[in-house]
C-alpha positions in Angstrom: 49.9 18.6 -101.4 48.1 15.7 -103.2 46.5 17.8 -105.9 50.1 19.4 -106.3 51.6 15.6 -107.0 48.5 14.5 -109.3 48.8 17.9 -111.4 52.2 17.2 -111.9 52.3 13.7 -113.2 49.0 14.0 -115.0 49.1 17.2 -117.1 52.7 19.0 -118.5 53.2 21.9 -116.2 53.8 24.4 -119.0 50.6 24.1 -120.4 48.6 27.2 -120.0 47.4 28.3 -116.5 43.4 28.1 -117.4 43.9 24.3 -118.5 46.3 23.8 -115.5 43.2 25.4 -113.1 40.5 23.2 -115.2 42.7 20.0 -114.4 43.2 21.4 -110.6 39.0 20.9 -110.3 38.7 18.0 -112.1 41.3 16.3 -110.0 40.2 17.3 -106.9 36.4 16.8 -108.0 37.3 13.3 -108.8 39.0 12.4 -106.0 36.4 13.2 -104.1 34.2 10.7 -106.1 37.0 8.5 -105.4 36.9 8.9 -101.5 32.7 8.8 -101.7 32.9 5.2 -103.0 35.7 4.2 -100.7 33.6 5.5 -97.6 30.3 3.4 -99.0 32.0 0.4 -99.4 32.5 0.1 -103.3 35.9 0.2 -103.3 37.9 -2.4 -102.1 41.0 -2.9 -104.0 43.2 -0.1 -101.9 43.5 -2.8 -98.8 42.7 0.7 -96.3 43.7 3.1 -98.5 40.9 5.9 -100.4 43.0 6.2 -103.8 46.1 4.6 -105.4 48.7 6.0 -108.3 47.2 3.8 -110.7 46.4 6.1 -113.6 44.1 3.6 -115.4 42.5 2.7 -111.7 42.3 6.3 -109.6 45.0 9.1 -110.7 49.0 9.6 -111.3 51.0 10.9 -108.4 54.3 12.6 -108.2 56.0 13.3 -104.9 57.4 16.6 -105.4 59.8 16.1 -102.2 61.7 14.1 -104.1 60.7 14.0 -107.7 60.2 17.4 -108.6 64.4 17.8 -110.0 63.7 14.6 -112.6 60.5 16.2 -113.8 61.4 19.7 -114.3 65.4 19.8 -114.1 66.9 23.7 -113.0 62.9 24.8 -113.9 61.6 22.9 -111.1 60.4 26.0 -108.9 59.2 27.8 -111.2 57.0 25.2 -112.4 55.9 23.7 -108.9 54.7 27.2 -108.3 52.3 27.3 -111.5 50.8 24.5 -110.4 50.6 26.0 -106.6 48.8 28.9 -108.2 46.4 26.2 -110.4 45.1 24.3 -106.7 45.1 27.7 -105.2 43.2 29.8 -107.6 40.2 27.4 -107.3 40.7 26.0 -103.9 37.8 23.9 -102.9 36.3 24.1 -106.1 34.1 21.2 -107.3 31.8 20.1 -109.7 28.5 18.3 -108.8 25.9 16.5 -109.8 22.7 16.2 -107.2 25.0 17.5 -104.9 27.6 15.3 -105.1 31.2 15.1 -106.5 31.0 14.0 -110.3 33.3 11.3 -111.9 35.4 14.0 -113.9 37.3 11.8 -115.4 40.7 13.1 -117.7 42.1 11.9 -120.8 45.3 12.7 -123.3 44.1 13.3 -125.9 40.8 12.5 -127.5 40.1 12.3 -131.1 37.6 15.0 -132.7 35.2 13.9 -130.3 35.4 12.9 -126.6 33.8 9.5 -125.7 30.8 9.1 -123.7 31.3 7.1 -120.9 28.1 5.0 -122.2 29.8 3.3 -125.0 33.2 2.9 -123.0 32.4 1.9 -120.2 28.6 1.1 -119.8 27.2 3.9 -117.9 25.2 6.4 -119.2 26.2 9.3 -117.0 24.6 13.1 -118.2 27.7 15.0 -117.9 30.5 12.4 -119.3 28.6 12.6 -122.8 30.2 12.7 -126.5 31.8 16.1 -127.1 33.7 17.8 -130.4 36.9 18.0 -129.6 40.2 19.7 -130.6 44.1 19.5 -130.3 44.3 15.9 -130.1 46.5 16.0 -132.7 49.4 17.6 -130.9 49.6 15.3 -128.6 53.1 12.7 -130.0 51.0 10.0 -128.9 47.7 10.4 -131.0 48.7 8.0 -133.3 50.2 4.4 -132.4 51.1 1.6 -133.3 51.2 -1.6 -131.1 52.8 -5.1 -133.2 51.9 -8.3 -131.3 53.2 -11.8 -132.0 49.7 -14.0 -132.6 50.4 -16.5 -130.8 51.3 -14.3 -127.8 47.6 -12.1 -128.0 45.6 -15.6 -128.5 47.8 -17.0 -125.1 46.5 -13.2 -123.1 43.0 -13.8 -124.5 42.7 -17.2 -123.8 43.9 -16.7 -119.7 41.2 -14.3 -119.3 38.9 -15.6 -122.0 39.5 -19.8 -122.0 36.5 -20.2 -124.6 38.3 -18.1 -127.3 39.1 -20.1 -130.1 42.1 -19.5 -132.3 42.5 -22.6 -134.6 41.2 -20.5 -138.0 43.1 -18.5 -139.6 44.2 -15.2 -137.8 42.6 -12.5 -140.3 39.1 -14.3 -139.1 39.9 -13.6 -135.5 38.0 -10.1 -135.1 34.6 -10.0 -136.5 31.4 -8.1 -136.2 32.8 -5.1 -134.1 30.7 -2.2 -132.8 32.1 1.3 -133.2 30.9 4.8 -130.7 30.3 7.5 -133.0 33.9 8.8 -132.1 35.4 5.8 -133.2 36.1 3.6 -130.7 35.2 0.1 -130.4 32.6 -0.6 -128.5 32.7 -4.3 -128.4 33.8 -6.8 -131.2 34.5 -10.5 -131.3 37.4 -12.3 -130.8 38.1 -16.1 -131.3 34.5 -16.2 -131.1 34.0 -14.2 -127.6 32.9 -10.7 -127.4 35.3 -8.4 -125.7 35.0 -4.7 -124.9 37.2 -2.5 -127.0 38.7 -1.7 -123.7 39.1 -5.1 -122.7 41.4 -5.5 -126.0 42.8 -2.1 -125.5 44.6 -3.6 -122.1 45.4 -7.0 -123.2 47.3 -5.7 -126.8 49.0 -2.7 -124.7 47.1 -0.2 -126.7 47.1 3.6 -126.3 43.2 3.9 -127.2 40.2 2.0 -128.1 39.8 3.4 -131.6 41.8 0.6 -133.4 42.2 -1.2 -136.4 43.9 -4.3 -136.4 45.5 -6.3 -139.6 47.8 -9.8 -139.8 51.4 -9.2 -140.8 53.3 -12.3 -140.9 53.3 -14.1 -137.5 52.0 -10.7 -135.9 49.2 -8.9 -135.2 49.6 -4.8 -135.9 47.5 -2.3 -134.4 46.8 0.8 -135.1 45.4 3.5 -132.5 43.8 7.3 -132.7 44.0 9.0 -129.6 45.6 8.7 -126.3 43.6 7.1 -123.1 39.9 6.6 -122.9 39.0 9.5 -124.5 35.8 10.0 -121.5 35.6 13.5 -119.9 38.2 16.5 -120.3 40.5 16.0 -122.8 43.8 17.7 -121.7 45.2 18.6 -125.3 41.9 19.8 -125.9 41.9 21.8 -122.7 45.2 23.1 -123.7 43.9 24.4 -126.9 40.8 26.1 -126.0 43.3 27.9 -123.1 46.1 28.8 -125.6 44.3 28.9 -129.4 40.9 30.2 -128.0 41.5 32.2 -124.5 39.0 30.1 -122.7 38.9 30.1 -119.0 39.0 26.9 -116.7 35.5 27.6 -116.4 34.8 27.3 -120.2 37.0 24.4 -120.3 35.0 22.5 -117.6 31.1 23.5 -118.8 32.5 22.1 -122.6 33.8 18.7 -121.1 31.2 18.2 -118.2 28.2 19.9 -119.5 25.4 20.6 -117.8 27.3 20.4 -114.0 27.5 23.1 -111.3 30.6 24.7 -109.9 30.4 24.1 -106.1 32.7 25.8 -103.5 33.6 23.8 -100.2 32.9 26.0 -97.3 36.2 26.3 -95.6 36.2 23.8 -92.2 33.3 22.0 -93.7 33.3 17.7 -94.3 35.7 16.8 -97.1 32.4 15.0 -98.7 29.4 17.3 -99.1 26.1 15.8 -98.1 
């Protein structure tokens, strides 16, 4: 029932059945990962709880009991049941990493190539590595724009950031940034303090790190390739090499997560493998 509600808010329901089974395992492989660091103590944020809804923190969540009409109108059945078949087609399907769940993370839509999760996020994982990508481009939200008064982004820098210093000129504000080789920013400097590209991606409301930012008048405009991290499967991508290509779910996972094995939960067994 959970992998039913995270299938349904995270990836549309009409895209093919062989990305809709790739999602199905990389949901339920990462909320395992999820549940592994909530059971050793890591994660502490859910006051009890093993996941949330969050979408930028753990994974979206629909309740089909009673959102399943506003998602789908008169089609609703029909497309609960594809996803039904996606969770059940590869129940207890996994994939690992020394035996244990992976962080398969899920993105939107990345540009031509997927981010490694070393230049977003820090850590240099073996199977979250820097991929060729395609499809992104379908996706309405590829390319962005985000227009921010100045004085507004200097005020949401400055309360997470106090040593930021805006008093030159706004086009000196960003300097000496640090691009991934799939064009995000890695890290650049603002008023003087050096921010992740992330870190500005969630302060400017931005759909992606891959930005470029100029002054227009009092505001700031940015400019955005891609849709979410861009770490791990992309779903447009997944969608593509389902529909364009005829990959299977299987195919789509060893692209995104290379080098990972495909583990089966014994049936009865503990929800974590050890």
């Amino acid at each position: 029932e959970y992998l039913l509600g995270v299938l349904a808010a995270e990836m549309p329901a009409g895209f093919p059945e062989e990305a809709l089974k790739a999602q199905a395992v990389a949901a339920r492989t990462y909320t395992l990962y999820k549940m592994a660091l909530y059971e050793e103590g890591q994660d502490t944020v859910h006051q009890g709880a093993d996941l949330c809804d969050d979408p930028g923190h753990c994974e979206a969540f629909a309740d089909l009991t009673t959102q399943a009409a506003a998602l789908w109108g008169d089609s609703a059945d029909i497309y609960r049941q594809r996803l039904q078949t996606a969770v059940e087609e590869t129940d207890g399907l996994i994939l690992v990493y020394e035996e244990q769940p992976i962080a398969a993370v899920f993105c939107a839509a990345s540009t031509e190539k997927t981010e490694s999760a070393k230049d977003i996020w820090g850590s240099d994982l073996p199977y979250l590595v820097s991929v060729e990508s395609p499809g992104g481009r379908d996706c309405s939200r590829f390319e962005g724009t985000v227009t921010v008064a100045q004085t507004a982004f200097a005020a949401a820098v400055q309360a997470q950031f106090p040593d930021a210093d805006f008093s030159e000129a706004p086009i000196t504000w960003f300097r000496d940034s640090h691009r991934s080789e799939a064009g995000s920013v890695i890290d650049v400097l603002v008023g003087g303090v050096r921010l992740s590209g992330s870190q500005v991606r969630q302060i400017a409301g931005l759909n992606s790190a891959n930005f470029t930012v100029k002054v227009q008048g009092g505001d700031l405009v940015f400019s955005t390739v891609g849709y979410g991290h861009g770490v791990g499967m992309s779903q447009r991508g997944a969608q593509w090499m389902a529909f364009r290509y005829g990959k299977s779910y299987l195919d789509i996972l060893n692209f995104y997560y290379p080098g990972m094995e495909l583990k089966k939960l014994a049936s009865g067994a503990p929800v974590l493998p050890t």
